[in-house]
N, C-alpha and C positions, 0 to 999 in steps of 0.2 A: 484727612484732608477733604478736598471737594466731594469724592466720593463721598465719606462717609456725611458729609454734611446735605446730599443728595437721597441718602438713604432715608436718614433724620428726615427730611420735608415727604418721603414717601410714603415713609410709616404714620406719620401725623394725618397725611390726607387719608390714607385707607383706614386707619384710625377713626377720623372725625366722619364719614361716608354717613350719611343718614339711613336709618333702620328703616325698614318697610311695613312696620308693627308697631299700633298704640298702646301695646300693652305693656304694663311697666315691666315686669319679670320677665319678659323677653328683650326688650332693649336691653333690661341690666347682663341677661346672657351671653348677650350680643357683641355687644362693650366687650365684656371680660373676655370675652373669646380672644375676640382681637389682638385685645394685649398680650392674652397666652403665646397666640402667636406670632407675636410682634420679641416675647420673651425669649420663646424656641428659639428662633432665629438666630437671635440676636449671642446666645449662649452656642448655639451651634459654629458660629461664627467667628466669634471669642477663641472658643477651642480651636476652632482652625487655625485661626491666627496662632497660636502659641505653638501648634504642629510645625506651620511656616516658619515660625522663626528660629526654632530649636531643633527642628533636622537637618544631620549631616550626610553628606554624600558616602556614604559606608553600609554594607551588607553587614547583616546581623545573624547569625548562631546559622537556622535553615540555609537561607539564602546566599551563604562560601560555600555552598555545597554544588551551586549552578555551575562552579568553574572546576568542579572535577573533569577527569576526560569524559567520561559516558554523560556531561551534564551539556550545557552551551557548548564546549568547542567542538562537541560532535555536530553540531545545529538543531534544527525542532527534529529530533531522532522519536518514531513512537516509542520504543523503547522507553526512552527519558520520559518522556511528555505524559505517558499512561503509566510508570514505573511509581512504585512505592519511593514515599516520602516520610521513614519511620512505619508509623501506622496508617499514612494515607497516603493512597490517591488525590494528586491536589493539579488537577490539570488546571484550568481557569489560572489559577496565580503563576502557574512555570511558562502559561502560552502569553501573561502580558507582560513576566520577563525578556521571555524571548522577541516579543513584540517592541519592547521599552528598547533593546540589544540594537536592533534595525534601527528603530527612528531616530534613538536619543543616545544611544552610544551605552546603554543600564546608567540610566539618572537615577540614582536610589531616591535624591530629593523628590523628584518627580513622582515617583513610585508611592511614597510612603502620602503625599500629599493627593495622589490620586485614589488610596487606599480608605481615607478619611470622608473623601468624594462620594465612595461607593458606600459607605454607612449611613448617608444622607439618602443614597436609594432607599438604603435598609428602610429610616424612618418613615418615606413616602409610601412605601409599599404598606407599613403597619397603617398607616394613614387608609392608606385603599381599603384596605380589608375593614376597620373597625365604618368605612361606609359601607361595605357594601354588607357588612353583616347586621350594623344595626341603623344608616342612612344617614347621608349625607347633613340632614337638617335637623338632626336629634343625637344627643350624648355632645355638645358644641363645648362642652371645656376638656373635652379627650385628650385637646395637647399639653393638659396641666401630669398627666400622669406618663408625657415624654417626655417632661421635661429630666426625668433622673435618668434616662438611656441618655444623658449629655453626660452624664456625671464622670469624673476623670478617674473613677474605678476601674474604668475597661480602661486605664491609659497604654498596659503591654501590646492590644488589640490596635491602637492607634500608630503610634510610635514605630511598630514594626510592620512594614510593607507584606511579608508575608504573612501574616494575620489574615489578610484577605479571605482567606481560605474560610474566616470564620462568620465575616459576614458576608460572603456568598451566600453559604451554605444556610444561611438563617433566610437569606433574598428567598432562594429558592425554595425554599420550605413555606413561607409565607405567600409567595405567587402559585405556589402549588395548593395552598389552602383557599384561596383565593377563586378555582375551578375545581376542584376537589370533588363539589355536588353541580352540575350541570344539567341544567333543564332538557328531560330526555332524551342524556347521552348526546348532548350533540357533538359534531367532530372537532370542532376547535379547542372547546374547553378541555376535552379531553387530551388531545395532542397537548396539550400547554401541560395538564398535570403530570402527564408520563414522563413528560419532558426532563419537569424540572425533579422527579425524584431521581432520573438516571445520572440527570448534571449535578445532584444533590450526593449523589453515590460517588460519583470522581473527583467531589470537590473538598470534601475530608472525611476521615472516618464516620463522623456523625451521620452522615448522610444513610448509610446501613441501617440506624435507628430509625430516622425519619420513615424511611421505605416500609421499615417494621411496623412501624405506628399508622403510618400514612395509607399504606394498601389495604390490610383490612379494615381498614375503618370506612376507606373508598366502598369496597366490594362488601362488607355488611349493610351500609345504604342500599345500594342497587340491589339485592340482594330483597330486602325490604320493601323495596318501590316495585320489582315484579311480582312480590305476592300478594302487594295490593292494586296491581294490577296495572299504575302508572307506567310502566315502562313496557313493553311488548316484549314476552318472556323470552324466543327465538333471540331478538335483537340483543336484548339484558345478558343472556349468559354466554353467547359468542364474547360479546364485549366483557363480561368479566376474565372470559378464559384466554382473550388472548394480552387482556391487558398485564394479568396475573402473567403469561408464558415472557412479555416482555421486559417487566420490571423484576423479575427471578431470573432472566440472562441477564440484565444487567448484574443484579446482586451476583451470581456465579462469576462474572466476568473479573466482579472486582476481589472477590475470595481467590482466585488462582492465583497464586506466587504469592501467596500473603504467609509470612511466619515473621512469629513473635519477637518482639525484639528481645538483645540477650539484656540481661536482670530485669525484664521487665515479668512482676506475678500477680496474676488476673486476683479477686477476695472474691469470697460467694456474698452473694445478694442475702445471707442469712446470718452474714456472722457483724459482731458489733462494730468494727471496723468500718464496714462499707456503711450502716446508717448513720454513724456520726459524720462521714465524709457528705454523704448525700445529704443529711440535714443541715449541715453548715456553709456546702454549695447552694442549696435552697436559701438561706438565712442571706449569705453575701450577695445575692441577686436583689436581695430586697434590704440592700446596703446597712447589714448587720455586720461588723468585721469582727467582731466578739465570737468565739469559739465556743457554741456553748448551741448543742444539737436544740434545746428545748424551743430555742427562738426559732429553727430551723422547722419542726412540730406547728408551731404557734402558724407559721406561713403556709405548711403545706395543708391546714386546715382554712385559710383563708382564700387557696388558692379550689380548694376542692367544692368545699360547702354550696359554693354558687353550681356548681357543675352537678352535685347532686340533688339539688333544690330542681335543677332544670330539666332533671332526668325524671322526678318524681311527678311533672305534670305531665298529664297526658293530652293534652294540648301544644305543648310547649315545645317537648319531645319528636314532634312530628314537623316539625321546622327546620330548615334547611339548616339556617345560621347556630342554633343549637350544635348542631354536628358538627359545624366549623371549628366553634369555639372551643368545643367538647377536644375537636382532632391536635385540634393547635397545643391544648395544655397537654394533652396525652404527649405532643411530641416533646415539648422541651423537658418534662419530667423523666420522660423516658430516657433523653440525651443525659440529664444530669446523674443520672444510675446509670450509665455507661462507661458516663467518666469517674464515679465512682467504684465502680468494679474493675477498670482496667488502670487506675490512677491513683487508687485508693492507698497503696504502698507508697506514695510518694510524698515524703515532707512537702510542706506547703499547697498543695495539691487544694484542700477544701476552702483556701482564702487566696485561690492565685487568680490575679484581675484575669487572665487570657480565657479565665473560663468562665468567670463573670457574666460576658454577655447572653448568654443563653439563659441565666437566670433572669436576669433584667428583661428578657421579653415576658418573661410570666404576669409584671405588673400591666402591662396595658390588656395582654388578656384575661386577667382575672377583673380591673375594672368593666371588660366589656361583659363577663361572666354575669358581676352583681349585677349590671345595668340590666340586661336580658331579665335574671332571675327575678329582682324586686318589683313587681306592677304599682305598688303605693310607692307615688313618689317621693312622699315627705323621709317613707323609711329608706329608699332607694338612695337619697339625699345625705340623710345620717350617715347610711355604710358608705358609701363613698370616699366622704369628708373624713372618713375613721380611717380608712384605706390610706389617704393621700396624706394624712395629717402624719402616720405612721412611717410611712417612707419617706416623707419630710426630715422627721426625726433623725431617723436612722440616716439619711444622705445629709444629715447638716455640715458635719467636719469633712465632705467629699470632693470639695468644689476647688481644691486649689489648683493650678495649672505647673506648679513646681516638679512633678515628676516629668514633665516633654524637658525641663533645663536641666534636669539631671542625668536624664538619658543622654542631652544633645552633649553633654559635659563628657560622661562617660567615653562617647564615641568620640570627642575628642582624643580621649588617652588613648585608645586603641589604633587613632592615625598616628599620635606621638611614636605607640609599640612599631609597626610598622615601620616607620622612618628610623628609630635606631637602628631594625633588623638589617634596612637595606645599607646601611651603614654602616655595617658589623658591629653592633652596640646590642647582641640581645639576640634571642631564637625565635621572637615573635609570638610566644604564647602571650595570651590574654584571653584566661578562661571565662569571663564576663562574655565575650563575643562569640567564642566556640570552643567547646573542648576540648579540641586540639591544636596543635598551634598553625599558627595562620599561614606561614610563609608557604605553603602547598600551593594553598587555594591562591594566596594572592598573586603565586605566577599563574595561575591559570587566568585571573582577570586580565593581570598585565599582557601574557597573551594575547588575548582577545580585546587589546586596549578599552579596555573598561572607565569610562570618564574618571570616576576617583582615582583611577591608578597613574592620571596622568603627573598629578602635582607630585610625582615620585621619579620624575624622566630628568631631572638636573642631578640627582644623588646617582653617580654611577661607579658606586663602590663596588657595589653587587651587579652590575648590571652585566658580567657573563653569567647569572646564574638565575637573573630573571630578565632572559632575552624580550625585547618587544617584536611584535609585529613586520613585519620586513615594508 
C-alpha cells in the first residue's frame, strides 16, 4: 500500500543521489552498490514478511519446556535462567521469554518475529566488521555476498523463536571480533570482548568453541605486540593473565553441571564419520545440499587459501585486520567440528538448515579473506566474481519462501492436536512439536495463562484437569 509505495520513491531518490566522482569505474560502483543494497533490503524484507504471515502463536519442541514447574511457573528462578538446556546454557532466549511472559502475556508471534529482527543485527554487525576490517569506502559490493545469509536455507533458525540462541551467539562472536585487537589494550574495547565471549558461553554451546578459538588468538597478539615492544610488558601480561583468569571462570562456570545427554555419542575428529559430517556442513553453508564431502574439500580450500596467502606475507601478517579475519574463520570452522563431533551420530545432522548459519558466515569472510590477500585488482576481480558466481549457483533453487507456510500449516495441526485433547479426542502427542506428548506442558502454559492457550477457555470438557489461573 502507501508504505510500500513510500519506500519505492525512497529507494529511487537514494538511488538516483549524484556520485561525488568523475570517474567512470567508480560511479559504475557506485550505482551497483546501491542497488545491492536497495536488493538486501528489499529480500530481507520479503523474508520477513512471509515470517509475518505464516507464524502461529505456538511454542515449538525447546520452548514447552519453559512451562515445566522448574521453568516460568517457578519465575526468572537462577536456577532456570543459568540451567542447562540439552547441551546449553541459552540465558539471552529463556530471559526474553520470560520478558515476552510480563509484557505480552509469551506472544510466540511476537517472539519468532522479533527473533528474525535480531538476524538483522547479525547482518549490521557483519556490515561493521567487513568496515572496519577493510574500510568503509573500499570492497562497496560486499552486500552482493549477503545477499545468500537471506537465503531460506536457515529457514528452522527463523521460524523457531528459540533459534535465537543461534544468532546471538554468531552477534556476539562478531562484536567480539570487532575489539578483539585494540589499540594498546585500551579499557573499553577490551571489556566489550570479554564481555561478549562470556555472553557467548551462556548463550549456546558454541560459545565454548568461540572462547576456544577467540582467547588465544587474543593473547598470541598481545603476546606479540609486547615483544615488539608496542604494548608496555608489565601492562600486557597482567592483562593477559587476568583476562585469561576470567574468560576460564566463565568456561568453568559453564562445565559444572554439565553431562551428557542420554544416546547422545561424541565421534573422534579422526575417524571418517566426523569428516564427511564436517565437510558437508562446510559444503551446505556455501549452499551445496548435495552430500558429497568432496564439494565440502573444494570449499574448505577456498575458504583457507586466502588466509594462508595472508599468513605468508610478512607485511600483511603484521596487520591487525589479518588477525580478525584469520580469528573469525578460525571460529566458525572450529564451531562446524564441534557440531560435528558431538552431532555427528545423528541422521540429517550434515544437511540440517539450524546449523547452516554458521556455515553461511564463512562466505562474507572468506570474500573479505580474498579482498585482503589479492593486491592486483584485476585478479582480486576475477576471484571474487568466481567466489560469487559459485554460491550463486549453488543458492539458485534456495529462495523459495514455502517452508515459513509449511511450518505455519504444521503448527496449525498441532492446535487442531490440542483442541481434540482438551476435548477428550486424543492424548495430544504430536511428535513434530515435541517428543513427548503435549498435554503436560500445555497445562503448565494454561497455568500461567499463556495467550495461545486462551482460544482453548470455551472447550471445558477438560477443564478440571487443565485448571486456569484463579
Amino acid at each position: 500500500g502507501l508504505f510500500s509505495f513510500m519506500a519505492v520513491l525512497l529507494a529511487a531518490a537514494w538511488m538516483t543521489r549524484p556520485v561525488n566522482t568523475e570517474e567512470r569505474s567508480a560511479v559504475f560502483y557506485e550505482y551497483s552498490a546501491r542497488l545491492l543494497w536497495i536488493l538486501l533490503i528489499s529480500v530481507y524484507l520479503a523474508q520477513f514478511s512471509a515470517i509475518w504471515k505464516y507464524s502461529v502463536d505456538l511454542p515449538f519442541w525447546e520452548e514447552w519446556d519453559y512451562f515445566l514447574p522448574e521453568g516460568l511457573p517457578k519465575g526468572l528462578s537462577w536456577d532456570w535462567l543459568f540451567g542447562f538446556a540439552g547441551y546449553h546454557r541459552v540465558v539471552p532466549t529463556k530471559f526474553m521469554a520470560w520478558l515476552n511472559l510480563q509484557l505480552f502475556d509469551l506472544d510466540f508471534i511476537l517472539q519468532k518475529r522479533f527473533n528474525y529482527f535480531i538476524y538483522g543485527g547479525l547482518l549490521f554487525t557483519l556490515v561493521k566488521l567487513k568496515n572496519r576490517v577493510i574500510g568503509r569506502s573500499e570492497f562497496v559490493l560486499f552486500p552482493a555476498f549477503l545477499l545468500f545469509l537471506l537465503s531460506p536455507i536457515a529457514f528452522e533458525n527463523h521460524v523457531n523463536s528459540y533459534q535465537s540462541q543461534i544468532h546471538l551467539v554468531i552477534i556476539f562472536t562478531l562484536v567480539a571480533l570487532l575489539h578483539i585487537y585494540s589499540d594498546r589494550l585500551q579499557g573499553k574495547p577490551l571489556a566489550i570482548f570479554f564481555f561478549c565471549l562470556i555472553a557467548a558461553i551462556n548463550t549456546f554451546s558454541g560459545g565454548m568453541t568461540i572462547a576456544a578459538v577467540l582467547l588465544p588468538c587474543w593473547a598470541v597478539f598481545v603476546t606479540v605486540q609486547i615483544a615488539r615492544g608496542r604494548i608496555d610488558k608489565q601492562k600486557g601480561w597482567w592483562i593477559l593473565l587476568a583476562g585469561g583468569a576470567i574468560v576460564s571462570a566463565a568456561a568453568a562456570s559453564w562445565i559444572y553441571g554439565y553431562s551428557l545427554p542420554a544416546g547422545n555419542v561424541w565421534i573422534s575428529p579422526f575417524s571418517g564419520l566426523f569428516w564427511d559430517t564436517f565437510f558437508n556442513l562446510l559444503s551446505f553453508g556455501f549452499g551445496f545440499e548435495m552430500e558429497n564431502p568432496i564439494l565440502g574439500a573444494i570449499c574448505l580450500l577456498a575458504v583457507i587459501v586466502p588466509v594462508i596467502i595472508l599468513w605468508c606475507d610478512k607485511e600483511l601478517r603484521q596487520q591487525e585486520r589479518v588477525w580478525q579475519v584469520t580469528a573469525g574463520v578460525l571460529c566458525f570452522l572450529a564451531i562446524l567440528a564441534t557440531i560435528s563431533i558431538t552431532r555427528g551420530t545423528f541422521a540429517g545432522t550434515s544437511k540440517a538448515s539450524r546449523y547452516v548459519e554458521f556455515g553461511l558466515m564463512l562466505i562474507p569472510l572468506t570474500a573479505m579473506a580474498w579482498w585482503l590477500a589479492l593486491k592486483r585488482v584485476a585478479v582480486r576481480r576475477v576471484v571474487l566474481l568466481s567466489v560469487w558466481l559459485t554460491c550463486f549457483g549453488a543458492f539458485i533453487d534456495d529462495w523459495s519462501f514455502s517452508p515459513y507456510r509449511d511450518v505455519g500449516q504444521m503448527e496449525l495441526f498441532v492446535l487442531e492436536t490440542l483442541e481434540d485433547h482438551v476435548l477428550g479426542r486424543g492424548d495430544g502427542s504430536f511428535p513434530w512439536s515435541h517428543p513427548k506428548p503435549l498435554p503436560p506442558f500445555f497445562e503448565g502454559a494454561r497455568r500461567l495463562d499463556v495467550k495461545f492457550t486462551r482460544q482453548f477457555r470455551g472447550l471445558a470438557t477438560n477443564s478440571q484437569k487443565y485448571p486456569l489461573k484463579p
